[in-house]
C-alpha positions in Angstrom: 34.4 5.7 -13.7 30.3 5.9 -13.0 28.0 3.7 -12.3 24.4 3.7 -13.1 22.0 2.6 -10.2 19.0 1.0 -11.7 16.9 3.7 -9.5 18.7 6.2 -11.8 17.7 4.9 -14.8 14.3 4.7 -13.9 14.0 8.2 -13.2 16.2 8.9 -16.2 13.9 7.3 -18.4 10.7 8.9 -16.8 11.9 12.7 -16.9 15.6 13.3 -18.9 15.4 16.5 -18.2 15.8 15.6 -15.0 19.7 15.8 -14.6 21.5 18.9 -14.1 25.6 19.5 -14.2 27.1 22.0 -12.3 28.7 24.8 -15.4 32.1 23.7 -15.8 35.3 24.9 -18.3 37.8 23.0 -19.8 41.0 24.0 -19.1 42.9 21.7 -21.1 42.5 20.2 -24.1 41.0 23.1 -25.7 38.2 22.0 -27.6 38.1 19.2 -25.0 38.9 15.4 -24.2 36.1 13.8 -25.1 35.9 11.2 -27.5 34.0 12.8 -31.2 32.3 9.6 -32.2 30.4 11.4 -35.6 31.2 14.5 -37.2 28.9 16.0 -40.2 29.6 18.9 -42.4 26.3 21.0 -43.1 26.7 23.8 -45.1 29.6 26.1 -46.4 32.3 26.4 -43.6 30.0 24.9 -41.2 30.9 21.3 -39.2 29.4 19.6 -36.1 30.8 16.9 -34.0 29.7 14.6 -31.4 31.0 12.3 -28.6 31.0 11.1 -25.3 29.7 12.8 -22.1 27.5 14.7 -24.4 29.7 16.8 -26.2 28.7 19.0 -28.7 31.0 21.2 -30.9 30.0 23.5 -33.6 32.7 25.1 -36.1 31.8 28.1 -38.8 35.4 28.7 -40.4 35.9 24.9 -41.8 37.0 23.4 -38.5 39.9 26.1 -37.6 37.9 26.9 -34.7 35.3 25.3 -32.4 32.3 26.3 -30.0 31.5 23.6 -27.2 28.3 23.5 -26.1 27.5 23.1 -22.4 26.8 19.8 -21.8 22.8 18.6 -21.2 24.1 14.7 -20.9 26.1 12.6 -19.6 25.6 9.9 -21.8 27.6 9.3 -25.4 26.5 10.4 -28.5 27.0 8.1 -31.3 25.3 9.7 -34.5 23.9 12.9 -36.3 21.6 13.5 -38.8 21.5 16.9 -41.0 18.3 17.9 -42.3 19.2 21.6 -43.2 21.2 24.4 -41.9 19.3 24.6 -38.8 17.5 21.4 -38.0 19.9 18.5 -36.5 18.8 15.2 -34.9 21.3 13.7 -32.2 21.5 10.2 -31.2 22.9 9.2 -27.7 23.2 6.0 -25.5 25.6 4.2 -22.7 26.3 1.0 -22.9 23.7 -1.0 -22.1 20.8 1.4 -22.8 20.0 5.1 -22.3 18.3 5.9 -25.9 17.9 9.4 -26.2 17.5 11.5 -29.0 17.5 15.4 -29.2 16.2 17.8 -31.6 17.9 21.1 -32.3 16.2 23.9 -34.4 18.7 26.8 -34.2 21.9 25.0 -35.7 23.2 23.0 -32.8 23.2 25.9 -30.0 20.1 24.6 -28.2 18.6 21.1 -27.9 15.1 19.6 -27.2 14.8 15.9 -26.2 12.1 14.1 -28.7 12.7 10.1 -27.3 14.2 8.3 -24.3 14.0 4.9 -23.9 16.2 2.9 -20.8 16.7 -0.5 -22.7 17.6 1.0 -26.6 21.6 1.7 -26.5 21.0 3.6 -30.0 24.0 4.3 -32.6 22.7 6.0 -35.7 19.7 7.9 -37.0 18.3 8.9 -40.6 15.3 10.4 -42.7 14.8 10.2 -46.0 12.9 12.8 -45.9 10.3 15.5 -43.8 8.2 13.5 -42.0 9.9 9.8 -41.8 13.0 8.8 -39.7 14.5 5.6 -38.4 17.0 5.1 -35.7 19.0 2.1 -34.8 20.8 0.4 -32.1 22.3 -2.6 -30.1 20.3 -5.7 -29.9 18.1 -5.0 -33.0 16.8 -2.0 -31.2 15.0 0.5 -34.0 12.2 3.2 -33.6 10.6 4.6 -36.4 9.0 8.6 -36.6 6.2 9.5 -39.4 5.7 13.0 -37.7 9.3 14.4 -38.6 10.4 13.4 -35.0 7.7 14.9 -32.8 7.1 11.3 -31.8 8.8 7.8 -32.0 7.7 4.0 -32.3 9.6 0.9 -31.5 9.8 -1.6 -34.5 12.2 -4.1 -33.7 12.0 -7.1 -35.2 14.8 -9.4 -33.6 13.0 -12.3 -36.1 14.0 -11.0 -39.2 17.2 -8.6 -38.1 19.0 -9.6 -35.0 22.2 -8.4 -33.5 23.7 -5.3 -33.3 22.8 -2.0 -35.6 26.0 0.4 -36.3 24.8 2.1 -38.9 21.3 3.1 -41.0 20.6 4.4 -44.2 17.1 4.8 -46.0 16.6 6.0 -49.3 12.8 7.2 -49.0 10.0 5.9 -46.5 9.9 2.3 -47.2 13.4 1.0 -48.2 16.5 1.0 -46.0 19.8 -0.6 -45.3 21.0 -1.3 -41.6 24.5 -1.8 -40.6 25.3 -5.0 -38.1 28.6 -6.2 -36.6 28.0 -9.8 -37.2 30.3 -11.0 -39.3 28.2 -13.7 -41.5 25.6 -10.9 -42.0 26.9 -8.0 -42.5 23.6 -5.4 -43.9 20.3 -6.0 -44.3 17.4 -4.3 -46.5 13.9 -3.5 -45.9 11.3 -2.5 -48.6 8.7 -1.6 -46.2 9.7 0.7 -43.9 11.1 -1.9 -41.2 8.6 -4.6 -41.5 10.5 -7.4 -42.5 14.4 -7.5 -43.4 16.5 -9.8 -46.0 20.3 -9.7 -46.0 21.8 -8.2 -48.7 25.8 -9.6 -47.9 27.6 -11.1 -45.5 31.1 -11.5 -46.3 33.8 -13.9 -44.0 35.0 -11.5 -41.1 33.3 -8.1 -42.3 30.9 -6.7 -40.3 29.0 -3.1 -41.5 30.1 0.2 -39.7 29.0 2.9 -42.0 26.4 3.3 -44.6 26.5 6.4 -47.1 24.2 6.9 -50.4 25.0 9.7 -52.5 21.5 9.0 -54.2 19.6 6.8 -54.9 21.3 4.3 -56.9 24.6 5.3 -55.6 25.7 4.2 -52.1 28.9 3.2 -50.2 29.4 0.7 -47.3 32.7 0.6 -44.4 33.1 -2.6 -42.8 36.1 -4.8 -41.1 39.1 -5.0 -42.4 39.1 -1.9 -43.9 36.7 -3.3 -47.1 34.9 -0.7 -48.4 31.8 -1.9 -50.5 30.1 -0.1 -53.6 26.1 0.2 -54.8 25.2 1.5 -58.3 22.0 0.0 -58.4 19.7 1.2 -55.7 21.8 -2.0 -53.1 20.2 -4.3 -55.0 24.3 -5.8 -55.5 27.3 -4.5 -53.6 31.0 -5.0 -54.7 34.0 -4.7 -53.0 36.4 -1.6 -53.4 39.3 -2.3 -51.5 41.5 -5.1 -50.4 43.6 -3.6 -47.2 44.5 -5.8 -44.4 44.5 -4.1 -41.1 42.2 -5.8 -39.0 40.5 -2.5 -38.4 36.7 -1.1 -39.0 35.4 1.5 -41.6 33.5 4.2 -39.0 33.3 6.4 -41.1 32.9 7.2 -44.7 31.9 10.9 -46.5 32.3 12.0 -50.2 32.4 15.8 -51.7 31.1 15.2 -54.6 29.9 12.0 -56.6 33.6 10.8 -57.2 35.9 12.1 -54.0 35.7 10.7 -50.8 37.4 9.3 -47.6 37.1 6.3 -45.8 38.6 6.6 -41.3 39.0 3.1 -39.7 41.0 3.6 -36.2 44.4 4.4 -37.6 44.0 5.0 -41.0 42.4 7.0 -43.9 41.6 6.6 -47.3 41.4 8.4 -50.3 38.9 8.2 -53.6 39.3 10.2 -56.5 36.9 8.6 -58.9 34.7 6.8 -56.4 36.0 3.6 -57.4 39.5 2.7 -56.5 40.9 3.5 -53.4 44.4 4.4 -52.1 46.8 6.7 -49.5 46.3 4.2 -46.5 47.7 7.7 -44.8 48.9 6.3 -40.9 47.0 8.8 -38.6 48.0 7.3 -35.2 45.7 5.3 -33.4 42.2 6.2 -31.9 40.6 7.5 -34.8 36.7 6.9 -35.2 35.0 10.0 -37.1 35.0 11.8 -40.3 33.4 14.3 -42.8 34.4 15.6 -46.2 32.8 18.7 -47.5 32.2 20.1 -51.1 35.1 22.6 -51.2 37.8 19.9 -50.0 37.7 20.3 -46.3 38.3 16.4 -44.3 37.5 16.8 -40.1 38.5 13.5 -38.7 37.7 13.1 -34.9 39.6 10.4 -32.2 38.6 9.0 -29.0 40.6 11.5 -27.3 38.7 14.7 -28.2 41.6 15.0 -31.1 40.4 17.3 -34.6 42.3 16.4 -37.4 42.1 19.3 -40.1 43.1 18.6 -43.8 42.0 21.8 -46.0 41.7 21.9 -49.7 42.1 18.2 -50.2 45.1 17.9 -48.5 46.9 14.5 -47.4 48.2 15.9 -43.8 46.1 16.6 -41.0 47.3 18.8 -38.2 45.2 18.4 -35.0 43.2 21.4 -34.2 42.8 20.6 -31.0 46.3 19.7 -30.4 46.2 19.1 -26.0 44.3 16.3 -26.8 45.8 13.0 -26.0 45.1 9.4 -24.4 47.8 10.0 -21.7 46.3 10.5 -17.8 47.0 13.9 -15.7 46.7 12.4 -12.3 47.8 15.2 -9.9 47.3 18.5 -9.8 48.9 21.2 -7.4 48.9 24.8 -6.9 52.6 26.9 -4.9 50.5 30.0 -5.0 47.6 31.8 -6.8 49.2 32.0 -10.1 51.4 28.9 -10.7 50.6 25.7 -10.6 51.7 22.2 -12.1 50.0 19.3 -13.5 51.7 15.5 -13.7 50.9 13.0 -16.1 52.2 10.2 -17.7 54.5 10.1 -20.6 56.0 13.6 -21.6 53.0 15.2 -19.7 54.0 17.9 -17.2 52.1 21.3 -17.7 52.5 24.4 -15.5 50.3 27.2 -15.4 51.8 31.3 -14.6 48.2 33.0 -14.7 45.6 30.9 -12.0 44.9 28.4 -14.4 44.1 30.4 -17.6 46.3 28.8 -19.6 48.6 25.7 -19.5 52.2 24.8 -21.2 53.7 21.3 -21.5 57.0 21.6 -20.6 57.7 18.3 -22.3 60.6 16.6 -20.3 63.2 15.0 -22.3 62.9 11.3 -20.3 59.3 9.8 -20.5 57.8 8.9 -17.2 56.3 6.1 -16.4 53.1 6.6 -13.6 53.3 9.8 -12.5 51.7 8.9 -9.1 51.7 11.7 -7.0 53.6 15.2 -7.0 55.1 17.7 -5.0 54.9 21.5 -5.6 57.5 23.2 -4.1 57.8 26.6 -5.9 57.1 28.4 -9.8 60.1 26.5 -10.7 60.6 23.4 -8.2 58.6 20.0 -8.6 59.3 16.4 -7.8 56.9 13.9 -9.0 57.4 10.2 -7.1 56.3 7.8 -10.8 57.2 4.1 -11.8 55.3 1.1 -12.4 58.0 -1.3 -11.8 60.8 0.8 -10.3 61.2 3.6 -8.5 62.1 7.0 -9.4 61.9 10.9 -8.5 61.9 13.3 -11.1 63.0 17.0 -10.4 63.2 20.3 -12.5 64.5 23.0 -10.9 64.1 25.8 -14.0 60.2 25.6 -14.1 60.5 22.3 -16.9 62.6 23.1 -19.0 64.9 19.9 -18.2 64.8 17.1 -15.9 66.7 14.9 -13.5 65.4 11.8 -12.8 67.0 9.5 -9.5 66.1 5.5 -8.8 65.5 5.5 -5.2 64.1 2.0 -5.7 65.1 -1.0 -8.4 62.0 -3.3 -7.8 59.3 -0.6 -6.1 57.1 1.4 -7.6 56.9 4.7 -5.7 53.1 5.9 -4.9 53.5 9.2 -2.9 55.3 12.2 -1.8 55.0 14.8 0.4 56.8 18.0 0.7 55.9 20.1 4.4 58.9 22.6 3.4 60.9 23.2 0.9 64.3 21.3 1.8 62.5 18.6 4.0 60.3 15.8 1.9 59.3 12.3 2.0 58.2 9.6 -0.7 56.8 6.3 0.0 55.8 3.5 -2.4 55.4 -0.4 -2.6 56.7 -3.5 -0.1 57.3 -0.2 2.9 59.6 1.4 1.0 60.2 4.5 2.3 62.5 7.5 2.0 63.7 11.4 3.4 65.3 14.0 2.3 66.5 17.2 3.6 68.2 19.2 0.9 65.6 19.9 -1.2 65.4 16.4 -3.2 69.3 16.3 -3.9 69.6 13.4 -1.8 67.7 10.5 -0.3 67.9 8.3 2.8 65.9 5.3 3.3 63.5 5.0 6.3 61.6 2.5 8.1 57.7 3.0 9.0 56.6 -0.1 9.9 54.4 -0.9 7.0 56.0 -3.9 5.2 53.0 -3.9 2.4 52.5 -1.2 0.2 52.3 2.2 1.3 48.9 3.9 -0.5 49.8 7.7 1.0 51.9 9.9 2.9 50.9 13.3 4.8 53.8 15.6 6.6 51.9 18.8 8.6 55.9 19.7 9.3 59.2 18.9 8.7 58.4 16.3 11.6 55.0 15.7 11.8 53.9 13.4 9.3 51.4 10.5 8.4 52.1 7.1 6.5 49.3 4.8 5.2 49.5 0.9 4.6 47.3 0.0 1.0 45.2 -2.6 3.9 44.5 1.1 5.7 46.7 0.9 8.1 47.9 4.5 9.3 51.1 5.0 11.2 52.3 8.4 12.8 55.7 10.0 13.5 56.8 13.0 15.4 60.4 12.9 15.0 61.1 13.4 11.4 60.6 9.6 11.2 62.7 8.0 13.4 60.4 6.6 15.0 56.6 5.5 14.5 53.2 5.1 16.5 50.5 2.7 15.2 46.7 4.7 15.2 43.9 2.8 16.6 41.7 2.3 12.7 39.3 0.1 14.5 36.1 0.6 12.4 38.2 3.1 10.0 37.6 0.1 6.8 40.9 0.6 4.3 42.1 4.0 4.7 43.0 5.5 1.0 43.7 9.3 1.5 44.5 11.3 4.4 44.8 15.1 5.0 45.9 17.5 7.7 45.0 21.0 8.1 47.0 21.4 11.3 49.0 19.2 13.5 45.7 18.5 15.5 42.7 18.6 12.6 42.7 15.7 9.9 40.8 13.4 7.9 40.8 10.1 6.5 39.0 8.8 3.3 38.2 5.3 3.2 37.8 2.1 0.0 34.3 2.5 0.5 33.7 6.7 0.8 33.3 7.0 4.6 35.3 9.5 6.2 36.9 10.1 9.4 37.6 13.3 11.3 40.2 13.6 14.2 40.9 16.8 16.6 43.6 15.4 18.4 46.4 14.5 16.2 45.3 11.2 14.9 45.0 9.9 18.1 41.4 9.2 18.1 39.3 9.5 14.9 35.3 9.8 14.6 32.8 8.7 11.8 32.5 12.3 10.2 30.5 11.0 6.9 29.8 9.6 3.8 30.7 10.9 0.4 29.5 9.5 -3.0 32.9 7.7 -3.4 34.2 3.9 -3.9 37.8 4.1 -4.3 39.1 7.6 -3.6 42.0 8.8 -5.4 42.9 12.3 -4.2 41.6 14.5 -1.5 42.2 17.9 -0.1 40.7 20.5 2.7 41.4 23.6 2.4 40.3 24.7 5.7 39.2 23.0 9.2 35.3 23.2 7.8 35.8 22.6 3.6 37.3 19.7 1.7 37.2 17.7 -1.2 37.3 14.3 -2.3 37.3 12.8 -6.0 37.7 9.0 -7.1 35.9 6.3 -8.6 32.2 7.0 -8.3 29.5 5.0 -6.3 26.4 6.8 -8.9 26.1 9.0 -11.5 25.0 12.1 -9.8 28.6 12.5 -8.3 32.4 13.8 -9.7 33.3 15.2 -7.0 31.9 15.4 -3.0 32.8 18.3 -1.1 31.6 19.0 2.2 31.4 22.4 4.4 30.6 21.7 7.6 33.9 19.3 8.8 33.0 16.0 6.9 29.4 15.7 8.8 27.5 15.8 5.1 28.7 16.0 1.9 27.6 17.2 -1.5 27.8 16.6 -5.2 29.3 18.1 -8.1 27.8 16.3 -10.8 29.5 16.5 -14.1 28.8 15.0 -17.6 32.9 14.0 -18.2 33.4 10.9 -16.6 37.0 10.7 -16.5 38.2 13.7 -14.9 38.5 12.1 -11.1 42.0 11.7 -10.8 43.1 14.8 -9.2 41.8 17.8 -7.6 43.1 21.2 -6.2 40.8 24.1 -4.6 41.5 27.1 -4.1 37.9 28.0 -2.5 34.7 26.9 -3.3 34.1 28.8 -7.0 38.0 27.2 -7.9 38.0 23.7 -7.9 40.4 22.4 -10.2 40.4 18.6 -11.7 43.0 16.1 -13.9 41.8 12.5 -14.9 42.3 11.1 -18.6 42.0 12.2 -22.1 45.1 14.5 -20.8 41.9 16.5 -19.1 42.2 19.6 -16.8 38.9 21.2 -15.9 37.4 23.8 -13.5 34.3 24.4 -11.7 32.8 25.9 -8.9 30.1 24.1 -6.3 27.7 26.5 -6.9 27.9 27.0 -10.6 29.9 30.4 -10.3 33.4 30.2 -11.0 36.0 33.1 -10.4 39.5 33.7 -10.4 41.6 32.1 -7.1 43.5 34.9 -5.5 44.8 33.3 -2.3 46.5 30.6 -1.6 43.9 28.0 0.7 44.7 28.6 3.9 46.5 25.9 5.9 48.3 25.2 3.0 50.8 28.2 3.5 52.0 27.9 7.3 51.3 25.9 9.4 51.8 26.6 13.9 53.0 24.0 16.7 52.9 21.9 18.6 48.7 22.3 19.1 48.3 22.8 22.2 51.3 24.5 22.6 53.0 25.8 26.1 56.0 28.0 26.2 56.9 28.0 22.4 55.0 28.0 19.3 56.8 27.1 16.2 55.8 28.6 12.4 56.8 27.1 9.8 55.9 28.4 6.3 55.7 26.2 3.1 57.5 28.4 1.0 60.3 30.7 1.4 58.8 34.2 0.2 60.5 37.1 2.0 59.0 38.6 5.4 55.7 37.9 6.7 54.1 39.8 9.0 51.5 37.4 11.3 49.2 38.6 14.5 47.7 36.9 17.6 44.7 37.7 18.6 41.9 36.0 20.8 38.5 35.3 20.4 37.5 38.7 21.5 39.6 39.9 18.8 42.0 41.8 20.6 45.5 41.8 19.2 47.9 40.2 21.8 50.7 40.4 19.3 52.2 41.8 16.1 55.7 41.0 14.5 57.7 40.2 11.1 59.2 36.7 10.6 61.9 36.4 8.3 62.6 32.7 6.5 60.6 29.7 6.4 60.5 28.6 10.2 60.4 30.5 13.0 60.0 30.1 17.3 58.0 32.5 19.1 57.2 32.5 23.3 54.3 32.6 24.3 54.9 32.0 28.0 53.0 35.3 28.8 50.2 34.1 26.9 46.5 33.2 29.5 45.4 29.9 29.0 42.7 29.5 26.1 41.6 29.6 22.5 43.8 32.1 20.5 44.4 32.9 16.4 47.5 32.9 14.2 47.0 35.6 11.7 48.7 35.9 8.2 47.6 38.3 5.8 43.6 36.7 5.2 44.6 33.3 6.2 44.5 32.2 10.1 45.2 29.2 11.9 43.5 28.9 15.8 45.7 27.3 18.3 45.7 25.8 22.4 47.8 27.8 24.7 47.6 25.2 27.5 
């Protein structure tokens, strides 16, 4: 989802230690979603894996268990190089550029950055020994170190090797094997130390993705089409091992010993027993891209996902280690109190939470859904999720997920949002202005009419009446009635409205294509330019009082995953994180619990200061909510949830208590005829809602 300004880079490549992320934890996968693009054993029980967004994890007990490091990075790392037990060399790059490469003395806990170069998008790294090292990358990119990595020297040499490097292998200072990905030149060989290159085979549709050398006469070679290729001279002639056909790359290849070994392309693995012939083609699934094979039997294979695939004792199975992981998307995120919560994804992903957040269960519902686009939280046991790509259809648990129901409010529309202001009353809205009501709870639907006839991007209900649709062009319409009827707003200037959110019948905001926001004070009948967040298309947004909200989305620069603001939308303010995909979905309880969903089946939490706690409140305004604002004779309370007797307060602003009484059920009518004229709070428990009496 980023986007690297060019001014970015620049500074990146002046000063990497530069960038900062805010301390974050995942909730969900365990270990992690991000991709593990190299994994090495390096001594006894002891593994380390790499991936994207700078993920680091370090295992002692063969991979049963892992430590993640906190991210230093953004960018992806692609290789590792083990010198001994405590020295590692990382290798990490984006797309187009971003060469860095770190140095860790201490076995992986702490890392110091040795080379950073903008236009090197490096892959691999090796040293044959001490003092020399080589690294390679895209577009012939290589840099050489004679100093054991304290410095770094570019010696590209598109003339003689050009295209890109996957993989590197040298077997002392001066002679060394690259890896490339085109296909009529698959590896090529230097016999001084970079110099000048020859090709040592190019075979019809293989390119080279791995390079391993058991020593020096010894060595091994993955390419496409699952060849692997064989050395026992030095690479002075390579043969090939294997004649599988499954269109897929060798990324990986490891040995134990001289004769055992394993081979990961994307959905496979194979198996050598006397380093020769090769068999098992065991199916793994899909997304694989990492592996390592240690001397007492132990194979790690890592997937694109932030999956760990554990086979002990030279086993042929591999359970995943980190078993949350998965290429599904969580896409909402909602909170009915301080301890449950629910997260909807697509496919059989609906999770729950009974602790804050802590922990997470799938509840895996029996029918798979198809775009889980927005959800509604109505209790610890109540959701409705509004999915489909092509149709439309609510799905409904009512025993906390154990089962589901599933209705087809639509044949032809996909359904894009739903709002819930109580629990009996709700309202989903999806594509060509279809739209629909119900007031038992989600038992039964009724079609409505809003007056959008394109696709409706959001809807917003304050009450069981009060209530906001948006057009995908941005245009917002507003009903008072329940939806009988509906009231154009004037957008003029607004761009293409996205997200919208209420605090109260009078105080909301809009979220435009382009990351501007708008505040109004008045119901929606006017709205001002409030600010600018670091967003392009915003995906979910939520305020959790008049002054604090939060917006996530598809992001304008790299220094931003989610903007908050503090002061009612006038600035707002970063969380920059190194994950790139978690922007799908947010929930806060406060400012230290800010919860996110996005791919990789992610759920993380963080706090906008660094400091993250446990929530213990609900946020207010999302509990009651009082009207009409300004009111006259009667204010009406209604409550979200149905949760016993509440006992609420008036008071004004000099903080005298005009009144004190119990309401029983989820809406309520008080007078407040004797009431002066003025400015006056709505007390429950901590939260408070301020109100006209006109």
């Amino acid at each position: 989802m980023k986007k690297i300004t060019l001014l970015f880079l620049i500074l990146f490549g002046l000063n990497i230690q530069a960038q900062t992320f805010t301390p974050f934890t995942w909730q969900y996968p365990k270990y992690g979603g991000h991709g593990l693009n190299c994994l090495r054993w390096i001594t006894g029980q002891k593994f380390i894996a790499v991936g994207d967004g700078g993920a680091i994890n370090l295992s002692s007990d063969d991979g049963a268990t892992w430590q993640r490091i906190q991210p230093f990075t953004q960018f992806d790392f692609k290789g590792i190089f083990v010198k001994d037990s405590l020295t590692f060399f990382i290798v990490c790059s984006s797309t187009n550029g971003n060469g860095q490469i770190y140095k860790s003395i201490d076995a992986g806990f702490t890392w110091t950055n040795v080379f950073s170069n903008i236009s090197m998008p490096l892959k691999d790294i090796h040293f044959p020994n001490d003092s020399v090292g080589y690294c390679v990358g895209d577009y012939s990119k290589m840099v050489k170190t004679i100093d054991g990595g304290a410095t770094w020297t570019d010696i590209t040499n598109t003339s003689n090797v050009f295209g890109n490097l996957k993989a590197v292998w040298f077997l002392n200072s001066d002679t060394g094997y690259v890896g490339k990905t085109t296909t009529t030149a698959a590896m090529f060989k230097t016999y001084n130390g970079g110099l000048t290159w020859s090709q040592v085979f190019g075979y019809g549709g293989t390119a080279c993705y791995s390079i391993k050398f058991l020593n020096d006469t010894l060595g091994y070679a993955g390419a496409y089409n699952s060849r692997v290729f064989r050395t026992i001279n030095g690479g002075l002639t390579w043969s090939q091992q294997t004649t599988f056909q499954t269109n897929e790359e060798i990324t990986a290849i490891d040995f134990a010993d001289l004769t055992r070994g394993v081979a990961v392309t994307e959905s496979y693995i194979y198996r050598t027993t006397n380093g020769t012939t090769w068999s098992g083609n065991t199916f793994l699934g899909g997304n694989k891209v990492s592996g390592a094979f240690s001397p007492t039997g132990t194979i790690i294979v890592g997937d694109t996902h932030g999956g760990i695939f554990k086979g002990a004792n030279f086993a042929t199975t591999y359970p995943n280690v980190n078993s949350q992981s998965g290429l599904q998307a969580f896409r909402r995120i909602k909170f009915v109190d301080a301890q449950n919560g629910w997260v909807a994804g697509d496919g059989y992903s609906v999770l729950k939470t009974t602790n804050g957040g802590n922990t997470w269960t799938v509840t895996n519902p029996t029918t798979y859904i198809d775009y889980s686009n927005d959800l509604a939280a109505i209790s610890a046991s109540k959701i409705i999720i509004a999915a489909g790509s092509s149709d439309g259809k609510v799905y409904m648990t009512t025993n906390g997920g154990t089962s589901f129901t599933s209705q087809t409010l639509s044949t032809t529309n996909r359904l894009t949002a739903i709002s819930f202001p109580t629990a009996t009353t709700g309202y989903v809205v999806g594509y060509n202005g279809v739209a629909f009501k119900t007031v038992n709870g989600g038992t039964s639907y009724a079609s409505l009419t809003t007056g959008i006839t394109n696709n409706h991007a959001e809807v917003f209900f304050v009450t069981h009446l009060y209530g906001f649709v948006v057009g995908e062009f941005g245009e917002i319409r507003k009903t008072i009635n329940g939806g009988t009827s509906w009231t154009t707003l004037n957008g003029s200037g607004m761009g293409v409205t996205k997200q919208i959110f209420f605090t109260d019948i009078t105080n909301g905001y809009t979220v435009n294509n382009n990351g501007n926001v708008f505040r109004t004070t008045d119901g929606g009948n006017t709205f001002v330019a409030a600010g600018q967040t670091c967003l392009q298309t915003p995906l979910d947004m939520q305020f959790i009082n008049d002054s604090t909200g939060f917006v996530v989305g598809d992001f304008i620069n790299s220094f931003c995953d989610i903007s908050y603001t503090t002061n009612f939308g006038t600035t707002w303010q970063s969380i920059n994180l190194p994950y790139a995909d978690a922007g799908w979905g947010v929930y806060a309880f406060d400012t230290a619990n800010v919860y996110l969903v996005g791919q990789n089946q992610s759920i993380i939490k963080v706090g906008t200061n660094g400091v993250i706690t446990s929530p213990t409140n609900l946020p207010k305004g999302e509990a009651f909510v009082v009207y009409p604002n300004p009111a006259n004779d009667v204010l009406n309370i209604d409550f979200k949830f149905k949760n016993g007797d509440n006992r609420f307060s008036i008071v004004d602003l000099l903080g005298n208590e005009i009144m004190n009484e119990t309401i029983s059920g989820q809406h309520s009518e008080r007078c407040i005829r004797h009431l002066k004229r003025g400015l006056y709070i709505f007390k429950v428990g901590e939260m408070q809602m301020k109100f006209i009496k006109q």
